[in-house]
Structure formats: structure tokens, C-alpha cells
N, C-alpha and C positions, 0 to 999 in steps of 0.2 A: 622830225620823226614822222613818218610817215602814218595816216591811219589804217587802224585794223581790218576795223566794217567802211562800208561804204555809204555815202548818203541816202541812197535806196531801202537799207537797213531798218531805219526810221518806220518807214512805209511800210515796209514788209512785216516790222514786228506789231502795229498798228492792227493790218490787215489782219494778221494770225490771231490776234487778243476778237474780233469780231466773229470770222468764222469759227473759233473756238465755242462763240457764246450761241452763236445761233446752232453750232450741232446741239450742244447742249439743250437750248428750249426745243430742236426738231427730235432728240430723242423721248425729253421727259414727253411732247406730247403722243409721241409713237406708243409710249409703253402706256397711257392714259385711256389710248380708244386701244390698245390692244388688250387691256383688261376689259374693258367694256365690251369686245368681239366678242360672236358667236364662240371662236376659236377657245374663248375662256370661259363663258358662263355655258356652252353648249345650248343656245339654243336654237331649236328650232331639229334637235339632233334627236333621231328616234333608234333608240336602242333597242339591239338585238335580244328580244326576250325568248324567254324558256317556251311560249307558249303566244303568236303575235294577237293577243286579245283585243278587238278593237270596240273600243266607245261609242264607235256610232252605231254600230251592228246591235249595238247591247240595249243604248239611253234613245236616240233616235228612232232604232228599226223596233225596238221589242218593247220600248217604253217603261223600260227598269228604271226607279229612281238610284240619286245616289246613297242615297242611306241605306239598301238594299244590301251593298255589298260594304260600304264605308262606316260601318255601323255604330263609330265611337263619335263619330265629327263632332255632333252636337254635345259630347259628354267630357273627352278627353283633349289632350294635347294634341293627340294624332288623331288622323283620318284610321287608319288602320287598315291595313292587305288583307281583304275576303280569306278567310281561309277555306279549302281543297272544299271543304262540305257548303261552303256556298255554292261552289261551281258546281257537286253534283247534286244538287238539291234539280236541277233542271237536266243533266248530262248524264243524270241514269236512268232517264225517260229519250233522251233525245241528242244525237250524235253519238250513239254508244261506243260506236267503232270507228270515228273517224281518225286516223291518223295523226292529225293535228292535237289531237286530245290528248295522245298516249301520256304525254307529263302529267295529266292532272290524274289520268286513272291511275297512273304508277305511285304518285305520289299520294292517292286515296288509300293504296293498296298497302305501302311501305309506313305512313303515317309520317313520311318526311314532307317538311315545308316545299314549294315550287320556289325555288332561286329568283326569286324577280329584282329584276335592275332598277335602285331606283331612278325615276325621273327629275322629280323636283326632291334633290339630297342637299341640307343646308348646311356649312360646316358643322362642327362637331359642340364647340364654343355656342351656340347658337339654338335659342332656348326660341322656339313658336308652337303658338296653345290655337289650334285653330278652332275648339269650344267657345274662346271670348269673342272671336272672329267673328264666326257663323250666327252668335247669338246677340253681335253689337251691330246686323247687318251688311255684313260682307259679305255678297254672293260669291258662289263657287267662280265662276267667269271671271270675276276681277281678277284671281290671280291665277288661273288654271288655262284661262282662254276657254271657246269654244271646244272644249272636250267632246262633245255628242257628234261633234263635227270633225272627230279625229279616228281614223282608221285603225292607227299609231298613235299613240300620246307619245307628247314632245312637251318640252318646258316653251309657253311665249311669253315668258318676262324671266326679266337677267335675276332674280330673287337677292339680285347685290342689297349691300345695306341702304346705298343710297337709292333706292327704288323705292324700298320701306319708308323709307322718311321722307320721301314724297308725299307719301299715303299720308302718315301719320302730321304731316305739315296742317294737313288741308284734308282733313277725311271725310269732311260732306261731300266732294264729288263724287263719291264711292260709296256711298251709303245708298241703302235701297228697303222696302218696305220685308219686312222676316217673311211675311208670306211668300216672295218673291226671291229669298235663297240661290233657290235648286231650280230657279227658273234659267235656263242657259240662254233664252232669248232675251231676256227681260232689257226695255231701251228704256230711257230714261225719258223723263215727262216733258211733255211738249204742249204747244196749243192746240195741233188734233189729238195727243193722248193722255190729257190732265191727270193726275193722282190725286186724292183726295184721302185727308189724313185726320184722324179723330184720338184725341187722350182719355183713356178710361181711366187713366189712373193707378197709381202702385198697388201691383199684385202680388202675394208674398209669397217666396220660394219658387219665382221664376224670374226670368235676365229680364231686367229693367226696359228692355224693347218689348218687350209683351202688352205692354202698356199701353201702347201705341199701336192704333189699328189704321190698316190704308187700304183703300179702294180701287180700281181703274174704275168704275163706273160710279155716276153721278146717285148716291144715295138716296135721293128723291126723288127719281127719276122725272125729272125735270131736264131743259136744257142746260148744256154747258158752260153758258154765259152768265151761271151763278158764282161771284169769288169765296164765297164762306154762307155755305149753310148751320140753320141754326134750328132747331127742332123745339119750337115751343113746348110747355107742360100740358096744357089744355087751352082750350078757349074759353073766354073768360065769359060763358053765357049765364051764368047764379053763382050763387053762394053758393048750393051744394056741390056744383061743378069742381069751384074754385078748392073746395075742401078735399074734395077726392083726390083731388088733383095734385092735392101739398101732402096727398100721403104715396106718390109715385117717384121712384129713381128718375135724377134728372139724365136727359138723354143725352150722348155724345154731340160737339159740335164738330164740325167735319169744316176742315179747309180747304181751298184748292192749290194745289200744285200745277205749274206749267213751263217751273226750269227742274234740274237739276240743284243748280244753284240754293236755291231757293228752298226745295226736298229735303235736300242734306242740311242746310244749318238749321231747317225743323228736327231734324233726325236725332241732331249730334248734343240738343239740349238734352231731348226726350229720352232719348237713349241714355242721358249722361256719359256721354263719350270725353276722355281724359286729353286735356290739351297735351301740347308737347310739355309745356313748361311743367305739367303738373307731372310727366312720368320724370322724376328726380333721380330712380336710381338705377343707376345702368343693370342689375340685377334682371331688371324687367323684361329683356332679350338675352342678355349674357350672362350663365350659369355655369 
């Protein structure tokens, strides 16, 4: 009797089991970076607003902080949208009649909100308090980008989860000194631009980074080639000296900083910044 298939068959059904498999891994990784695209997280994408308000015009050119208009940052979960009486606290003095404006007067006038698209919108599932943020030393840049430097705000980080848990892997690279916040330039410490950090000590009924004060300039002004100063009580010239002296607060000691590296795992004691292991329950993002 003659055969069905042929010995070619063999080969061919071989062949088909391989390129079966590699469509397979060429698709899963297609749809991998295509989550990851612009085309899905939108960024870099500046949406069509009611009103094209730009941040640099506002933070760079007029030297408005963001707490001016973001009023909740440091208190609430959100940042929170200016409402209409921020914008005319300055735009009933100036631009009265500009064209470009007419949404914010209309909307001053009707007492209805300005439609604003948001930007950075996290799913729904997806619980972020940027009060613990702001106040564990997360500046605004880290996740915002250069804002002051945007005509247009656009999103420059994918806000995926896995971006978050980068952070939260390793959050000394990202830590920065509270005074330094709302600093949109602020670079991280180097050997021409050392940081210099001092513990005062737990303060009650403020974020546990208050605690922790940082300098860019050398606190005694001295040269830079000091690694940890240390502020004597007195000089130990009598006894009477010595006794005045054991009745005065002892003074901060001040270290130097000149990585990053180095910044942040002082940051992330002081601060008491929560390892991963230690956030146990998923509750902590997702509500």
C-alpha cells in the first residue's frame, strides 16, 4: 500500500512546530514593548486643553511656585486643579480681554469648573497620596519632568506600575533634601557640588524628614575638603567655661555628601523610608 504523506512531511511538520513557536515569542514580545509605547502610556502626548496654559510662561517666566496653584500637594492625596479664582486673583488685573482667556472669564462668570484634560490620570484601581511623597523627599521632577521647561505639559514617565517599583526597589536614587522639593533644577551631589546633611532630631507633628536638615554650602565656611564637620560645645579654656557650656544645646553635626548614592541611603534611614518588604499589603496602592 502505498504511503499517504510523503517523506518531506516529516520536515515540514518539524518546520511548522518551530515557526509556530517563534511567531509565538515574536508576538508576546510585540505586545510587551507595545504596552510600554508612547502609543499606550501617551507620553510625551500634550493634550488639547480648554485653555493652552503653559508652565514655563507661569514657573520659569513669573517665578510662581507650585504650591501657589497645587495647594493640597503637601497635605492631601492630590495635587489638586487651581480653581477659576486662582487664575483670576492675577487676570482681573491683567489680560483682561485677551481672547485666549475667555474660558477662565466664562467660567468665573457661570461658576462652572474649566474642563481640563488630565495629564498624568492613573487607572481607577490605583490609590497615590502624593502628601507622603512630597513629604518623604520626592521632588516634583522625579515624576512630573521638567515642568517649568514645558509650554505644554505632557506625561515624561510611563506612571506603569513597573516604573513605581523601580522607585520603590531602590528609593535612595530619588531622594533629595525637603528643602529642595519644588526645586525643578535641583542635580544631585557631586565633588564640585557636595550636600551637606545634619539630624536635629524627631520633631512632633511634622513628616519624620524635617528632621533632617541639608545644606549646598559648606556650614563653616571653610573649604570643601572637609568629609564631616563637627561643631564643638566650647573651648575648654576654665571651668567656668566648661560649665556654661554643659548648659547649651548640643549643635548639629553636618556630613558631606558627594554621590547620590550615598545622599539617599542617608535620606532613606532618616526619613524612615519603608523597604519593599515592609509595604506587605497590597492595600497600600490598590483600593
Amino acid at each position: 500500500m502505498a504511503q499517504i504523506f510523503d517523506r518531506s512531511s516529516n520536515a515540514l511538520a518539524r518546520a511548522s512546530l518551530v515557526l509556530t513557536g517563534l511567531l509565538v515569542i515574536a508576538l508576546g514580545v510585540t505586545l510587551d514593548q507595545l504596552q510600554r509605547s508612547p502609543w499606550v502610556t501617551r507620553q510625551g502626548e500634550r493634550p488639547e486643553q480648554p485653555v493652552p496654559f503653559s508652565h514655563k510662561h507661569h514657573v520659569q517666566g513669573l517665578g510662581l511656585q507650585c504650591q501657589y496653584c497645587h495647594v493640597t500637594v503637601e497635605k492631601s492625596s492630590y495635587a489638586g486643579i487651581p480653581p477659576t479664582k486662582t487664575c483670576m486673583n492675577c487676570h482681573a488685573q491683567i489680560w483682561t480681554n485677551a481672547a485666549i482667556l475667555q474660558p477662565v472669564r466664562t467660567s468665573w462668570a457661570t461658576g462652572e469648573s474649566i474642563p481640563w484634560i488630565k495629564v498624568h490620570d492613573l487607572p481607577d484601581y490605583v490609590y497615590f497620596n502624593h502628601s507622603i511623597h512630597v513629604n518623604k523627599g520626592i521632588g516634583c521632577s522625579t515624576c512630573h519632568g521638567r515642568v517649568d521647561e514645558m509650554p505644554l505639559t505632557y506625561a515624561q514617565n510611563t506612571l506603569q506600575m513597573e516604573w513605581c517599583l523601580d522607585c520603590h526597589r531602590n528609593p535612595a536614587k530619588n531622594l533629595r533634601p525637603t528643602a529642595e522639593i519644588y526645586n525643578m533644577a535641583w542635580t544631585k551631589p557631586s565633588d564640585d557640588q557636595p550636600v551637606w546633611c545634619a539630624v536635629d532630631g524627631a520633631k512632633t507633628g511634622v513628616p519624620t524628614a524635617d528632621s533632617v536638615n541639608c545644606v549646598t554650602k559648606n556650614p563653616t565656611g571653610e573649604g570643601p575638603q572637609m568629609a564631616e564637620l563637627a561643631f564643638p560645645l566650647a573651648t575648654a579654656t576654665g571651668t567656668a567655661n566648661d560649665a556654661s557650656a554643659a548648659k547649651l544645646p548640643s549643635l548639629p553635626v553636618y556630613k558631606k555628601f558627594t554621590s547620590q548614592d550615598a545622599l539617599g541611603q542617608f535620606l532613606v534611614v532618616h526619613y524612615k523610608i519603608k523597604r519593599p518588604y515592609q509595604l506587605t499589603s497590597c492595600d497600600t496602592c490598590h483600593r
